[in-house]
Every structure is written in structure tokens, then in C-alpha cells.
PLY file of the C-alpha trace (Angstrom):
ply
format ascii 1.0
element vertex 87
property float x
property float y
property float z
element edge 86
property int vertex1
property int vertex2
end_header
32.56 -6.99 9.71
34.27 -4.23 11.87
37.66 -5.45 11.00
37.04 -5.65 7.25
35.91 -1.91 7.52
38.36 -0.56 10.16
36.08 0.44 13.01
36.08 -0.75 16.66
33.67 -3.66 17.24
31.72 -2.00 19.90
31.12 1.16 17.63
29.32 -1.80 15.13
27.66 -3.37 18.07
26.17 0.20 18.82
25.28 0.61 15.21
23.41 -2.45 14.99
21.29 -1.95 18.19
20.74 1.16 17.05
19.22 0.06 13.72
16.66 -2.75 15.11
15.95 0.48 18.11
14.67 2.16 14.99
12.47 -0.74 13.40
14.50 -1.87 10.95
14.23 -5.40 12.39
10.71 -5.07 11.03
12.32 -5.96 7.53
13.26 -9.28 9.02
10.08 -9.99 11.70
9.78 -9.11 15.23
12.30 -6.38 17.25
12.86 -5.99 20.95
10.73 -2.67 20.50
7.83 -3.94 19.24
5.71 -3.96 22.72
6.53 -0.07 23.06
6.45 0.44 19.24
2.61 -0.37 19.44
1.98 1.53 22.68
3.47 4.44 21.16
1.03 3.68 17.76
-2.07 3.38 20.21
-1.19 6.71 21.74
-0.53 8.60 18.63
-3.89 7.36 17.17
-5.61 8.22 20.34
-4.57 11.87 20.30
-4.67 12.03 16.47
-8.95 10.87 17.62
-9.10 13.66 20.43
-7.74 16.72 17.76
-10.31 15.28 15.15
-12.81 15.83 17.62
-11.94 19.12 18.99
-11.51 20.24 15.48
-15.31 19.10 14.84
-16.16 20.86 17.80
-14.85 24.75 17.54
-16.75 23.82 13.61
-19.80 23.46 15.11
-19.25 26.06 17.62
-17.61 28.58 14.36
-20.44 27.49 12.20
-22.85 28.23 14.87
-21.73 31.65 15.24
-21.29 33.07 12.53
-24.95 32.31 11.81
-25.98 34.08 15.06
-23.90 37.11 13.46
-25.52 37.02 10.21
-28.73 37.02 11.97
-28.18 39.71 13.94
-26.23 41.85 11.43
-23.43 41.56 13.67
-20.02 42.41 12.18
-17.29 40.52 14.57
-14.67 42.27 12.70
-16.16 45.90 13.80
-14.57 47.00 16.87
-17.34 48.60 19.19
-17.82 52.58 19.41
-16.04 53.18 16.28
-18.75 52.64 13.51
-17.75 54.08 10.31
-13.76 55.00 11.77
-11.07 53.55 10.40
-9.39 51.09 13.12
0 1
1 2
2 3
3 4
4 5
5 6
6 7
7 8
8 9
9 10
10 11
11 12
12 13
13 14
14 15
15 16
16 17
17 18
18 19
19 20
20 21
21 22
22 23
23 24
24 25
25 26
26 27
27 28
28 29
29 30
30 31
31 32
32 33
33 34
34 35
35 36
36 37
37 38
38 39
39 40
40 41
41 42
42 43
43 44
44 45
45 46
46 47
47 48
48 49
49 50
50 51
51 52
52 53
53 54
54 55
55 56
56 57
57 58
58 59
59 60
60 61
61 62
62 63
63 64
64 65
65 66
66 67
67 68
68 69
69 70
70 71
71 72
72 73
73 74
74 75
75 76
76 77
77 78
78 79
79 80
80 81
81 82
82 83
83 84
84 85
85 86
């Protein structure tokens, strides 16, 4: 294959590792990377679980809030000591 398109073996070699390194040995089963490929899938869903949480907590915690506010007739935009003043 090299010789029939003028490149150096070793420059196809790299080429090919290269393309099952980036799954495309997934087209035709199993890769070497599939072990890490996984571990990397586990960790990505894990931290993709731990920002879905956080998220749902500063909700709460914004929901929460901004009810207390209302209640109050608190205005979190007003900056203190200048009612009525243009900030």
C-alpha cells in the first residue's frame, strides 16, 4: 500500500495505529484502546452526574432565594444606601 502511493512504510504504519488509537477499529470489533476507551466513558458520565447535580443544587438554592426576596420586598439588584440614585 505505501509503495503504490509513494510514502515511506513507517509513515503508513503510523497512520494506521493512529486510526484504530482513534476508534476506528470499532468499525471492525474490538481495538487495543478499548479498556481505556471505557474508563474514559465511565469518567465522563461520572462528572457529566456531579454537574447535573450541582446544577440542581444552586436551583434549589436560586429558587429558594429569590422567594425569601420577594417576601421580604428585597430588591438584590438595589445596591444599599442609594435608594432612588441612579447606580
Amino acid at each position: 500500500m505505501a509503495s503504490e502511493n509513494n510514502i515511506q512504510p513507517s509513515v503508513a504504519a503510523q497512520w494506521g495505529d493512529q486510526l484504530l488509537e482513534e476508534g476506528a477499529g470499532d468499525v471492525f470489533g474490538k481495538t487495543r484502546q478499548e479498556p481505556e476507551r471505557k474508563k474514559r466513558e465511565k469518567a465522563a458520565e461520572k462528572e457529566h452526574d456531579e454537574l447535573l447535580k450541582t446544577i440542581g443544587q444552586l436551583t434549589v438554592e436560586r429558587d429558594f432565594l429569590q422567594r425569601f426576596c420577594d417576601e421580604c420586598g428585597y430588591d438584590p439588584g438595589e445596591v444599599p444606601g442609594r435608594k432612588g440614585q441612579p447606580s
